[in-house]
C-alpha positions in Angstrom: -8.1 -7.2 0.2 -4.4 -6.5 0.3 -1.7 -4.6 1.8 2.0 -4.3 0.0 4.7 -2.2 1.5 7.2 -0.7 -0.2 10.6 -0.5 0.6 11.3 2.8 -1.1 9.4 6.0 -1.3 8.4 6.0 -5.0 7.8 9.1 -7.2 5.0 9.9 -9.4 6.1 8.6 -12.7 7.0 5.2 -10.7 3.9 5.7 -8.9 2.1 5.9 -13.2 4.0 3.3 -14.1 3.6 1.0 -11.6 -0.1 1.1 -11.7 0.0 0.2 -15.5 2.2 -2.8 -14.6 0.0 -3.8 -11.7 -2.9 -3.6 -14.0 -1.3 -5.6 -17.0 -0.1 -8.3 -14.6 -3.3 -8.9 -13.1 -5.2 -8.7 -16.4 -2.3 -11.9 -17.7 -3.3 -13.6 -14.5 -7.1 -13.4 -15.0 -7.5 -11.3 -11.7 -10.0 -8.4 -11.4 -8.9 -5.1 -9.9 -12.2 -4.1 -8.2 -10.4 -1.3 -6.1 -6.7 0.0 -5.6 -5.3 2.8 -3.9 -1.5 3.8 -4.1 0.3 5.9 -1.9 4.4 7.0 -1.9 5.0 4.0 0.5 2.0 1.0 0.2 -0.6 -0.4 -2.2 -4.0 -1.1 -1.2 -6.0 -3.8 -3.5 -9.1 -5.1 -3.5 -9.2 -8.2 -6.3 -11.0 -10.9 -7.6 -8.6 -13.9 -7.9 -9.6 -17.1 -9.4 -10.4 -20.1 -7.2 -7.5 -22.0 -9.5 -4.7 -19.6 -8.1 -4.2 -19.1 -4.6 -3.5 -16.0 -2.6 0.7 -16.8 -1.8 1.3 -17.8 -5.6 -0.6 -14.7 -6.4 1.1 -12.3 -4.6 4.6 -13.7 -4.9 3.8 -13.5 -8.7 2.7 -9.8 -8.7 5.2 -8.8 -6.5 8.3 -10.8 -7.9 7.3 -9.5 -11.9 6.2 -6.3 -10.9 9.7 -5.4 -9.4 11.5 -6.7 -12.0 9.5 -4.7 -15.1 10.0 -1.6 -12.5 13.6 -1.5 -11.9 13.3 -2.5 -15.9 11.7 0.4 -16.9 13.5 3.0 -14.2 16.9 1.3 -13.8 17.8 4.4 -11.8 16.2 2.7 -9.1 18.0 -0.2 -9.4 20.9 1.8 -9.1 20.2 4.4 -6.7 18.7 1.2 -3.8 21.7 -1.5 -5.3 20.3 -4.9 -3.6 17.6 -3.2 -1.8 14.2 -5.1 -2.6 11.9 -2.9 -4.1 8.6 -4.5 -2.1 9.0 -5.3 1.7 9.0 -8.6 2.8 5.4 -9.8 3.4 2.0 -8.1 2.8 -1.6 -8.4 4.8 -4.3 -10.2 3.2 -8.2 -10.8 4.0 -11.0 -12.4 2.5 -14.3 -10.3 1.8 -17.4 -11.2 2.2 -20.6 -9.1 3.0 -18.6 -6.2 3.8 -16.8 -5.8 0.3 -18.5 -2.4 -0.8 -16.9 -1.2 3.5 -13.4 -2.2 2.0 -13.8 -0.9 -1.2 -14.8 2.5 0.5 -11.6 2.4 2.9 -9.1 1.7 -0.4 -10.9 4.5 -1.9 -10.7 7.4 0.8 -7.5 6.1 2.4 -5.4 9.0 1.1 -7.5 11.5 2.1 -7.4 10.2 5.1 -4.0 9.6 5.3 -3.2 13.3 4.3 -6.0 14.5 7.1 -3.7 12.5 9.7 -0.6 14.2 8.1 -2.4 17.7 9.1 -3.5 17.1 12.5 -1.1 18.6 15.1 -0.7 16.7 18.2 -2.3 18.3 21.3 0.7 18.8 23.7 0.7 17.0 26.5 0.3 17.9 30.1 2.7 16.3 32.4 0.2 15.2 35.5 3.0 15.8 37.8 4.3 19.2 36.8 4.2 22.0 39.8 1.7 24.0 36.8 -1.4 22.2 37.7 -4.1 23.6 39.1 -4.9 23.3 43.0 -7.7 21.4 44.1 -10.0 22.7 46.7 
């Protein structure tokens, strides 16, 4: 599994278009997409890479082309961010064992949840040492 970040709040014809580009550069690379979940600021990914390329090369790869064919096809964004990367530095990366159909589940529903978050209101909170209180027999 893997986490990307983005740097930029994408839109939903980047969001499209980004997808097909993620898909395309996997396929190249021999890489299986067995889940993937994109919100306006991450990618979740749940992939099958091949023993013969590791994780780092991997990910530098797909993010370092994937940027590039973006701000390609939408050189507005290249334009509106100037030298802004268009991936945050990093990303978060675990192997999967026994528990792959848990993560696949968490890719899947993590907008949902996400927007459930987004909903909740925060329960004010009730300063212990205000005068309000109520006295204690």
């Amino acid at each position: 599994m893997s986490d990307l970040m983005l740097t930029i709040q994408i839109s939903n014809q980047v969001r499209r278009d980004l997808i097909e580009i993620m898909k395309r550069l996997c396929k190249y690379k021999g890489v299986e997409i067995l889940e993937g979940h994109m919100t306006p600021d991450h990618v979740h990914m749940l992939v099958a890479i091949p023993p013969k390329i590791s994780v780092s090369s991997f990910k530098g790869y797909l993010k370092g082309k994937s940027a590039l064919m973006i701000f390609e096809k939408h050189a507005n964004l290249k334009y509106k961010y100037g030298n802004r990367k268009f991936w945050a530095e990093g990303y978060y990366v675990s192997t999967v064992g026994l528990n792959e159909a848990t993560v696949a589940k968490y890719i899947r529903e993590q907008e949902a949840h996400d927007q459930a978050v987004d909903k909740l209101s925060v329960k004010e909170y009730e300063d212990p040492f205000s005068s309000n209180k109520s006295k204690e027999k």
